[in-house]
C-alpha positions in Angstrom: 0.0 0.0 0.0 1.9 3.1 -1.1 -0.8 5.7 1.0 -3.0 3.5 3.3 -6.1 5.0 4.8 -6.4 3.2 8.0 -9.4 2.9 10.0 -9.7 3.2 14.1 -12.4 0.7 16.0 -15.6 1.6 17.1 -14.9 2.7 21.1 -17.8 0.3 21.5 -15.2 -2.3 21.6 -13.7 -1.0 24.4 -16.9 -2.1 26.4 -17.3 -5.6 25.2 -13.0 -6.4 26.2 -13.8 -5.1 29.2 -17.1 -7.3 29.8 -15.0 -9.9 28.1 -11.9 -9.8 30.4 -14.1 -9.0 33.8 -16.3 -12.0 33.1 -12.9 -14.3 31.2 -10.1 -13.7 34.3 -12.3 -13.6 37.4 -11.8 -17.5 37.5 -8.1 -16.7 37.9 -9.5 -15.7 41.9 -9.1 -20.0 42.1 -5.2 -19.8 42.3 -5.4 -18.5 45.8 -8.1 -20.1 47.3 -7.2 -23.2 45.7 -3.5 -22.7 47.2 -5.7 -22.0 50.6 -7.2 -25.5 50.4 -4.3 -27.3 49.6 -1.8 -25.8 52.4 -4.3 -24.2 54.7 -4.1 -20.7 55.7 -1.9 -21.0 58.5 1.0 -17.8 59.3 3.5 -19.6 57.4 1.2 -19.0 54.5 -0.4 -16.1 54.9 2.1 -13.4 53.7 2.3 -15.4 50.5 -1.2 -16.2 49.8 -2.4 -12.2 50.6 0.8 -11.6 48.0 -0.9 -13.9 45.5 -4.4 -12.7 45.7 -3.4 -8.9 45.7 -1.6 -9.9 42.4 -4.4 -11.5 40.7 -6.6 -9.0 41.8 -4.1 -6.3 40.1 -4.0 -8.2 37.1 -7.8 -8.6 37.1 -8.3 -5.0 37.5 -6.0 -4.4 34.9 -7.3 -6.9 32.2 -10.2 -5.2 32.4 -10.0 -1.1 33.1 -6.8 -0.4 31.5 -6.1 -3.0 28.9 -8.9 -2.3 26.7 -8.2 0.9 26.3 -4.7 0.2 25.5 -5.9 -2.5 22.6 -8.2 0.0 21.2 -5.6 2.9 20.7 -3.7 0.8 19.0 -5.9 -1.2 16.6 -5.9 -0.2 13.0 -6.7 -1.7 9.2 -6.8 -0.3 6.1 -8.2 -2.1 2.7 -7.8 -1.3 -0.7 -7.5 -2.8 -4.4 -4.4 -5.1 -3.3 -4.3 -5.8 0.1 -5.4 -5.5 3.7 -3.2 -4.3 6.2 -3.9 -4.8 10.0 -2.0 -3.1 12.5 -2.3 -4.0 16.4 -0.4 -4.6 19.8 0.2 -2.9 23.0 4.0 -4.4 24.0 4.6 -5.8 20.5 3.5 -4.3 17.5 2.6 -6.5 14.8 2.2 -5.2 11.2 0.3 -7.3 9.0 -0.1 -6.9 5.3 -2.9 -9.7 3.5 -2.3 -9.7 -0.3 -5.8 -9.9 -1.4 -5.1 -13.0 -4.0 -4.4 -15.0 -1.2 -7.8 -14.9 0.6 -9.7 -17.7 0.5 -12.7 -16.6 2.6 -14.1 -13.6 4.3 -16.8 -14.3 7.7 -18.3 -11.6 9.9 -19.2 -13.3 13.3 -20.9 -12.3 16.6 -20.7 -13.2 20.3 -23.5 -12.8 22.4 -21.7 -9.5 24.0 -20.8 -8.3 20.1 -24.3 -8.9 19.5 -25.8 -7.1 22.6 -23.4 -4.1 21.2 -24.2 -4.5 17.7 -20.8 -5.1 16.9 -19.3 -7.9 14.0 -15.5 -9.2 14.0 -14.5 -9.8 10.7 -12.1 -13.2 10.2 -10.5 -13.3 7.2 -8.6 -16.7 6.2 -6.0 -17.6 4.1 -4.3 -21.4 3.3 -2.0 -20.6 6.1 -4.1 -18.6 9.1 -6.8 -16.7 9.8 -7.0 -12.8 11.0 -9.4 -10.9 12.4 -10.3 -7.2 12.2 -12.7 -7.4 16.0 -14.7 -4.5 17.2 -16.7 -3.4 14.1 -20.0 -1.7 14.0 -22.1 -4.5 12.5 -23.1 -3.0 9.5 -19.4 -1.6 8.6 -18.5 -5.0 9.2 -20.6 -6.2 6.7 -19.5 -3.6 4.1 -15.9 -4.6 5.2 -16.7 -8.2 4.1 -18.5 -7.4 1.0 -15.5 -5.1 0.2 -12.7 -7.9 1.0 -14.7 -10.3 -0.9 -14.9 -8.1 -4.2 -11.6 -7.1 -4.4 -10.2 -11.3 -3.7 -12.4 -11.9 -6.6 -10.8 -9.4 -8.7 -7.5 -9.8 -7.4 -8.2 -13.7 -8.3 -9.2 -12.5 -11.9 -6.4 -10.7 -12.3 -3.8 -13.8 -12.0 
């Protein structure tokens, strides 16, 4: 792509990570009380298990107040005649470019959450992985697809 127009998420995403991340990492509250049934919760023990739950609860509160955030500033794609190009990480940056004659299939799925926000992710696969552009308003979504689609199909024509 020589001048890419890339495109920001809708902040709606931010709202279904978070939901996503509350709901996903609460379960890892079991590491300390499962390390509270197995050794007890005795004074030898207590220093480390208050250690271990503050930790999980920091990580918990983090996953799911901050991180978003940080995953939404940083998400972008672009798509033109040639190829998609997907931009995205918070500690490492990945650049991806998708030459359009090597898509085999473009989907636009929902979650219950997505749904509830009327929001699409859009997987796009190739013979060797699958990517995702998450956090679309369902209806851009669908125009993204329809878009990807078209131009694979040219870009098919064309070799």
């Amino acid at each position: 792509m020589s001048d890419p127009d890339f495109h920001k998420l809708t902040p709606r995403a931010i709202k279904v990570w978070q939901i996503s991340n509350f709901i996903g990492n609460v379960f890892f509250f079991a590491i300390p009380v499962g390390y509270i049934f197995m050794f007890g919760y005795s004074d030898h023990h207590f220093w480390f298990v208050n250690a271990l739950f503050l930790f999980v609860l920091l990580f918990w509160l983090f996953s799911f107040l901050w991180l978003p955030h940080l995953i939404w500033k940083n998400w972008r794609y672009a798509v033109d005649q040639k190829e998609i190009e997907l931009k995205h990480g918070v500690l490492v940056k990945t650049h991806t470019m998708i030459p359009l004659s090597r898509v085999q299939h473009v989907d636009t799925r929902q979650g219950p959450i997505l749904r509830w926000y009327k929001l699409s992710t859009v997987t796009i696969s190739t013979a060797a992985t699958t990517h995702e552009i998450p956090g679309l308003d369902a209806v851009l979504a669908d125009r993204v697809r329809k878009q990807i689609s078209t131009y694979a199909r040219l870009a098919e024509e064309d070799v």
